[in-house]
Every structure is written in structure tokens, then in C-alpha cells.
N, C-alpha and C positions, 0 to 999 in steps of 0.2 A: 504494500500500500504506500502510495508515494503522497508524502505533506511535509514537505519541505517548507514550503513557503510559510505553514503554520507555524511550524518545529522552529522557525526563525524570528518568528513574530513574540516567542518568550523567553525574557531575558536570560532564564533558565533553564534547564532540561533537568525534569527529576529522572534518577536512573529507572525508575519503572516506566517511565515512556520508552519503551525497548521498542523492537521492531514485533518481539513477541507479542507486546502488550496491545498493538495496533492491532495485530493479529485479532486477539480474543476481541477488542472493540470492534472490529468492524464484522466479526460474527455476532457480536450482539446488538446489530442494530436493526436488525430483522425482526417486528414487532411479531407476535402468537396473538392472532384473530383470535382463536378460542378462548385465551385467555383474557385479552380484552373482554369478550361477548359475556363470560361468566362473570367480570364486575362490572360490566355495565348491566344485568342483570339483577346483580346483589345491589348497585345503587340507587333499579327504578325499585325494588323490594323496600329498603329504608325511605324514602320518598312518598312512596304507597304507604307505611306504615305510617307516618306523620300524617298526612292528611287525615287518615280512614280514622286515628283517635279522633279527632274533630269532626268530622263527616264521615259517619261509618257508612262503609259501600254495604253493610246486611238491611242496611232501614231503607236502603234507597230502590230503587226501582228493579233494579239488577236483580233482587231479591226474590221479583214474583219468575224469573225466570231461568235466574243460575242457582244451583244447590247451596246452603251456607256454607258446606267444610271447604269447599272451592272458592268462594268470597275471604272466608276465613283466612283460608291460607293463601290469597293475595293482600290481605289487611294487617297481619300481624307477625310477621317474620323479619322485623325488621331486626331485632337484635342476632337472628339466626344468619343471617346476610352478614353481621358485621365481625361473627366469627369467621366464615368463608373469606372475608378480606383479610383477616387474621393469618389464616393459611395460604392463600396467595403471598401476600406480603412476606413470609419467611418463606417462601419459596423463591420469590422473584430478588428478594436484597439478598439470600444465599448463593443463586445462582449468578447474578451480575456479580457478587462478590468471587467466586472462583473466575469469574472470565476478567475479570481485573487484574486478580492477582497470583492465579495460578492455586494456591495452596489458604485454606482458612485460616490457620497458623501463621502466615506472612501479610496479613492485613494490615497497613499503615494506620495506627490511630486517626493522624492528623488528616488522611486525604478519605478515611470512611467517615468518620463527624461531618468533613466537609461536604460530601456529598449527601448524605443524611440533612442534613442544616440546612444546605442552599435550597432542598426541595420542600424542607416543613417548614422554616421557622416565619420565612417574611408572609406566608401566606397566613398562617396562623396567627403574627401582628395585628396583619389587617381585619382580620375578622374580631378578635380579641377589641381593638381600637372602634371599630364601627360596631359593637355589639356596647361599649362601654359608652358611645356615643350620645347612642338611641335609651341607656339607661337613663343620663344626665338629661335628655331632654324629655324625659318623661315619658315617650313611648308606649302604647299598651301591647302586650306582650310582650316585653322587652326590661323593665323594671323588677329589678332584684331586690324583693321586700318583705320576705321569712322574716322574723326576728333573729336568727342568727347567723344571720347573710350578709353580705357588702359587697359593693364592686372593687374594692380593694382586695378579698376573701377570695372572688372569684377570680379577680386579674391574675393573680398570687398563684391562686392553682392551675389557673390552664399553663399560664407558663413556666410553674414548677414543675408539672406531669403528677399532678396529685388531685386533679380535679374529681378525678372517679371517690375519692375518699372524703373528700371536700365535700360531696352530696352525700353519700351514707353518713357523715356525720352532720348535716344541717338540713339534707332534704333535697329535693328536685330543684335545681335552678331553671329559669326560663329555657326555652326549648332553643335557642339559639348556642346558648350557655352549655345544654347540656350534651347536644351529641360530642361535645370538645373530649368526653369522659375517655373514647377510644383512642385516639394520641396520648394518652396519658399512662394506658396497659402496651402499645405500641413500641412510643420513646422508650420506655426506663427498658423496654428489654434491649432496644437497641444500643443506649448507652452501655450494657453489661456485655452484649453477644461479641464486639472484636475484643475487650477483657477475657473474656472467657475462651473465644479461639485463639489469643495467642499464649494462655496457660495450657489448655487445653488439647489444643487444635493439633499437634504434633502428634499427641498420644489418640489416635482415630478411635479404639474402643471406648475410650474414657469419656471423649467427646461427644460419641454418639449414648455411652451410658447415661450418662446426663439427660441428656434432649430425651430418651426412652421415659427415662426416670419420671421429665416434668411433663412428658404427656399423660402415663399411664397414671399421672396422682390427679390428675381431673376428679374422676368422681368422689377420691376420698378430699381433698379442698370442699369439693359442693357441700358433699355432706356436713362437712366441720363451720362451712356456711351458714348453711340452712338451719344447724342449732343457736347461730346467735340471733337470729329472727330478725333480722337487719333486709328487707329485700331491695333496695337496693345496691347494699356495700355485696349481697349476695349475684348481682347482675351483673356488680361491673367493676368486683374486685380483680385484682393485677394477674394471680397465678392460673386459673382458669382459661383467659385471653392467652397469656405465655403458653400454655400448654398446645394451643392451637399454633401458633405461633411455630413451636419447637416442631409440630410434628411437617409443618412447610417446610422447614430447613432440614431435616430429615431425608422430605422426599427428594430435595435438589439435589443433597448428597447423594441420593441412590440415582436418580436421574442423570449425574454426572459419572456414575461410576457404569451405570448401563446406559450406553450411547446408544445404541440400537439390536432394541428387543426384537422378540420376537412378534412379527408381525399381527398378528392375532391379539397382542396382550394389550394396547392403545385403544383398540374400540370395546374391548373387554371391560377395562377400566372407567371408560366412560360411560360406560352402560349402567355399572353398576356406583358410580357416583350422581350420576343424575337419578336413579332407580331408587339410593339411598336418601337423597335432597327430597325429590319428591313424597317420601314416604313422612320424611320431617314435616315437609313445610305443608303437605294437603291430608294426613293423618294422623299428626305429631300426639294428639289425647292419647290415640290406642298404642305407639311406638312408646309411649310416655307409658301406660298401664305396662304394657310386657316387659321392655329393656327397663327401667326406672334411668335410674342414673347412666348407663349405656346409653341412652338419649342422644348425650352428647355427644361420649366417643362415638357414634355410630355418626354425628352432625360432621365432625372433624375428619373421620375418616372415610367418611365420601367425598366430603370436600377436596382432600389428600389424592382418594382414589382420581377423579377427575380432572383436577391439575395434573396430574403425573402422565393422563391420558392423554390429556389438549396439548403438552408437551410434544410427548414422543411421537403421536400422534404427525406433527407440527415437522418432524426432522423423520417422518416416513419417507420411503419413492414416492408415496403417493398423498401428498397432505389435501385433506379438504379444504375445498374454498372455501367455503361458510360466505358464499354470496348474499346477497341482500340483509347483509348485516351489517352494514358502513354507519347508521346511528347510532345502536346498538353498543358497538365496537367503540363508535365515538366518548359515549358514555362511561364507557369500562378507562378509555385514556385519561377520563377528566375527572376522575371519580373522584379523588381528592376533595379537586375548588367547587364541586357540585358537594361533596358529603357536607364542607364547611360552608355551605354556601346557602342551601337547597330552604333551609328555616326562613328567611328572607320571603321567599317567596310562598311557602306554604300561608306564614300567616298572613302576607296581600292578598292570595285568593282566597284564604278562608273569612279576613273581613269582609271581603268585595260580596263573598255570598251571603253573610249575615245581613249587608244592609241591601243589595237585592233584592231582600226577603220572599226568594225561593224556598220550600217545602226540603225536606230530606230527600223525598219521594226522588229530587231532581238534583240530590247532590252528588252522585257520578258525573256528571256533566262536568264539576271542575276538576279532577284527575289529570284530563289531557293536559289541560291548559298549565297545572302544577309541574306535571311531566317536564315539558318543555319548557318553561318558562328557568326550570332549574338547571338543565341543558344549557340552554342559552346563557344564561347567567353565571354557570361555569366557564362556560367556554371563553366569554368576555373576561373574566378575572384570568383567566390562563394567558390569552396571550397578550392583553394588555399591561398583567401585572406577574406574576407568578414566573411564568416561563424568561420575560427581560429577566427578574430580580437572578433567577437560578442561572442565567446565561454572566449574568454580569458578576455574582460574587465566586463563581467557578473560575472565570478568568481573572479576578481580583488577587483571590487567594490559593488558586487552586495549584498545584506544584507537577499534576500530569495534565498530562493534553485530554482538553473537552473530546465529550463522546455526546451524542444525542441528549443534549439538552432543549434539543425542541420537545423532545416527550412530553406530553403534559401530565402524566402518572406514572412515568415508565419505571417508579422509584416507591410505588405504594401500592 
């Protein structure tokens, strides 16, 4: 790969800007439609979920014709979606991190933060800034007023990554406030994970004993949960998300160690990830009665199983198009500025329909407009603001040469 002219445009060359390291960058710059398509899936899931609290799609019209567990399970899975991102996300920051650096053991503190940072932080600024805005000027839906709440309390937490604990101990913060709570189980594992693979990272059993370790303690965490009677520090406590987490970076590791499976085993796996999703997200009561706490493992390890699949899948002789999925797709790239974004617009169309004073009967009708309107509205923060701010502090500070920093998620 010849970039000469770039290689000369920085006043310095880190020695990992190798000719290897171009290498790995320009294999990874080949975005996975599937995997796109699956969070832009999980984003219109959370999206749906916000509204439908406010406007439930069972009271509305939808209802004299579609079944409820089928409403149901497009209304309420939004925390189910943001474990699926959970498992993406250690799949996708392990696997760019081997095509970086070769080895998890040889991960740069300074240039994994940096890429980590340039992608979260200024985005999360601005939401944090324009959510603290809308408090001060008094705003409805937007005004932080529990008694033992503040916009100093919440500033504090989202950008300490303590916010998820910050509500279990004071209560639900406003809904702009509160999806911040998944960055918060996200970050602190990402500040630990290149700590932990460069103690670890060398010693391959140790490292994968671990990551075993803190998936398979999912259900007893729940359980030790569930006895403090706290449901929301039980929603969206740290080690539950991590465990998801752990077991995406798991599957990249196997995914990196099996380049090319057996042909058969790609749509296997998706068969039986999406086979296992749906069984969550349109029968989740009775999968709840039988598995109890298997629930979840069963939520993360389909999850797992399907990424692994849109994967390999992706690096067959024969990968699927997944034609007519360019919104879709779009959605899964922006998921991000849409996940931190999308509250904004849920509560303009949910006023617009209160003082409309439309019946329930007619409250599907604002869904599309929610849909899109949140699309859009990512997509403006992305390239207006998100993707400069990530292109400008990587070349600012960054010590290897940019790789696809037009991505607008390609890092979440």
C-alpha cells in the first residue's frame, strides 16, 4: 500500500506505522453489512422501546390486528438490544485491536485511549452540554428534580462512567440522562481491557480464563442482584454488561484464530442466533419460565453465535449481499450519535402528539416519523460534528497513521 505523501505529512512516524501495520489497516477497512444491519436493528429496537413507554403500540390500533406477544416484542426489548451492542462492541474493539497490533499483549496504552476517546468523548460532551442546557432553561422532560439529584450529580456521573450507579442510588434521571447509563458499563471495561491484555495477554489461557470466568458469572451476579431489591442498580449494574462484553472478545479471538471455517458453520450460526434472538425478544415470558436465569446466557450467546456468523460469513467465497439494506446498514454505522441522540426527538414527537390530541387508537402513526427523524438526526451530529472532532484529535494527537475515520460507529 503506497502513502507516502501521508507518511510525510507527520512530523513523526510511530514504529507501529510498519508497512505490516498498513497491511492489517487496509484489511480493515472493508465495513461487514451484516454486522452493520444487526445494530442498526438493535438501534431501531431501543428507539421503539422509548417511544412505545409513552405511546404503547398494544393500545393502539395495531392491536385489533397484530397479536400482542408480536407488539410486545417490538415494544420492549430495548435493554435486550443494548446487550447485543455489548457483544458487538467486544467483538468489533477486539478484532480492530488484533488488526492494529498484531498481538493483545502488545497494545499501546497511549494510541488504544486515543482511539477509544477521539470516538466517545466529544460526542458525549455534547450531549452531556445540550442535555445540561435544556435543564437550566427549564425544559419539560428534561429537568433533573428527584430530591437527591442535580445537574452537577448527573454531569459528574456520565463523565465519570458511574452514571449506571448514580441512578440505582437516586432513581431514574430524565430519559435523555438516562440511556448515558451504557457508556458507563462500556468505558470502565475499556479502560481495564488493554490493562489486563498487557498483564495478561501473553499468557493466552489465563487471558481467555478470565473472559470465561466473567461471562459464565452472569447468572450468579443476577442472582446476588436480585437479592438486594434495587431494580434498577439490578438493570444496569457494571458486571452483567462486562460479561457480555467479555464473551465478544472471546468470539474475535476465536474468529481470528479460525480464518476460514468450514463452510457450513457461518449460516449455521446465524440460524441459530437469530433463532435464539427471536425466541428472547417474541417469547422471552416462557424462555424466562424454562431457562430462568439462562435467559441471558442464552440473550449473549446468540448474540455471540451471530456475530461470529455475519463474520465468517462476510470472509466466505461467497458472502451475501444483504441488498436492500443501505438504511438499515446506515443505522447500525450511526448507532452511536442516534443511541445518544434519539431522546431528543422521541420527546418532540411524543409532545407534538399530546397537543395534537390524537387518541392512542392513532399512536403508531408516530413511530415512522420517531424512526427517522432519529436517523437523520444522527446522521447530522456524525458528520457535522462527531466524525471532524474524531478526524481532527487523531491527527492532533495520534502517533500512527489514520485508518477510516470517516466510520461513523466503526469503533462501537
Amino acid at each position: 500500500m503506497s502513502d507516502g505523501s501521508a507518511a510525510a505529512a507527520l512530523p513523526q512516524e510511530n514504529p507501529l506505522a510498519t508497512s505490516r501495520t498498513d497491511a492489517r489497516v487496509s484489511a480493515a477497512s472493508d465495513r461487514n453489512r451484516g454486522l452493520d444491519a444487526l445494530r442498526g436493528v438493535s438501534i431501531l429496537f431501543v428507539v421503539i422501546h422509548h417511544v412505545a413507554i409513552r405511546i404503547p403500540l398494544g393500545k393502539t390500533a395495531l392491536a385489533a390486528f397484530l397479536p400482542v406477544w408480536f407488539l410486545n416484542g417490538l415494544s420492549y426489548n430495548g435493554g435486550e438490544s443494548v446487550v447485543i451492542f455489548f457483544v458487538v462492541s467486544g467483538f468489533l474493539i477486539t478484532r480492530r485491536s488484533l488488526q492494529r497490533w498484531g498481538n493483545l499483549g502488545d497494545i499501546p496504552l497511549r494510541d488504544f485511549y486515543l482511539f477509544r476517546a477521539s470516538r466517545i468523548v466529544p460526542t458525549l460532551l455534547l450531549v452531556v452540554a445540550l442535555l445540561s442546557l435544556l435543564h437550566l432553561i427549564g425544559m419539560p422532560y428534561y429537568v433533573i428534580d428527584k430530591p437527591n439529584q442535580s445537574l452537577g450529580g448527573a454531569i459528574a456521573s456520565a463523565l465519570g462512567l458511574y452514571l449506571n450507579w448514580y441512578e440505582g442510588q437516586t432513581g431514574y434521571l430524565p430519559g435523555g440522562w438516562d440511556v448515558i447509563w451504557s457508556l458507563s458499563v462500556e468505558e470502565v471495561f475499556y479502560l481495564a481491557f488493554p490493562l489486563v491484555c498487557l498483564t495478561l495477554g501473553r499468557v493466552r489461557w489465563m487471558f481467555v480464563a478470565v473472559l470465561i470466568a466473567l461471562v459464565l458469572s452472569m447468572p450468579f451476579v443476577r442472582d446476588a442482584l436480585a437479592a438486594q431489591r434495587n431494580e434498577i442498580w439490578f438493570e444496569k449494574a457494571y458486571l452483567p454488561g462486562m460479561s457480555a462484553i467479555a464473551l465478544g472478545v472471546l468470539a474475535a479471538m476465536l474468529a481470528a484464530r479460525m480464518k476460514r471455517p468450514a463452510s457450513w458453520l457461518a449460516p449455521l450460526l446465524c440460524l441459530l442466533g437469530i433463532a435464539g434472538l427471536c425466541a428472547i425478544f417474541f417469547a422471552g415470558s416462557g424462555v424466562w419460565k424454562l431457562l430462568h436465569r439462562g435467559y441471558e446466557m442464552l440473550l449473549i450467546g446468540s448474540a455471540a453465535s451471530l456475530v461470529l456468523g455475519l463474520h465468517w460469513q462476510a470472509k466466505s467465497k461467497r458472502p451475501w449481499q444483504l441488498r436492500g439494506l443501505g438504511w438499515l446498514c446506515s443505522c447500525g454505522r450511526l448507532s452511536y450519535e442516534i443511541y445518544l441522540f434519539h431522546m431528543f426527538c422521541v420527546f418532540a414527537i411524543v409532545s407534538i402528539a399530546k397537543q395534537a390530541g390524537f387518541g392512542l387508537e392513532w399512536g403508531w402513526l408516530w413511530y415512522p416519523p420517531a424512526l427517522a427523524l432519529s436517523w437523520l438526526l444522527g446522521l447530522a451530529i456524525a458528520r457535522s460534528f462527531s466524525q471532524p472532532c474524531e478526524r481532527w484529535l487523531r491527527s492532533r494527537w495520534g502517533r500512527v497513521r489514520l485508518w477510516n475515520c470517516r466510520r461513523p460507529a466503526a469503533e462501537r
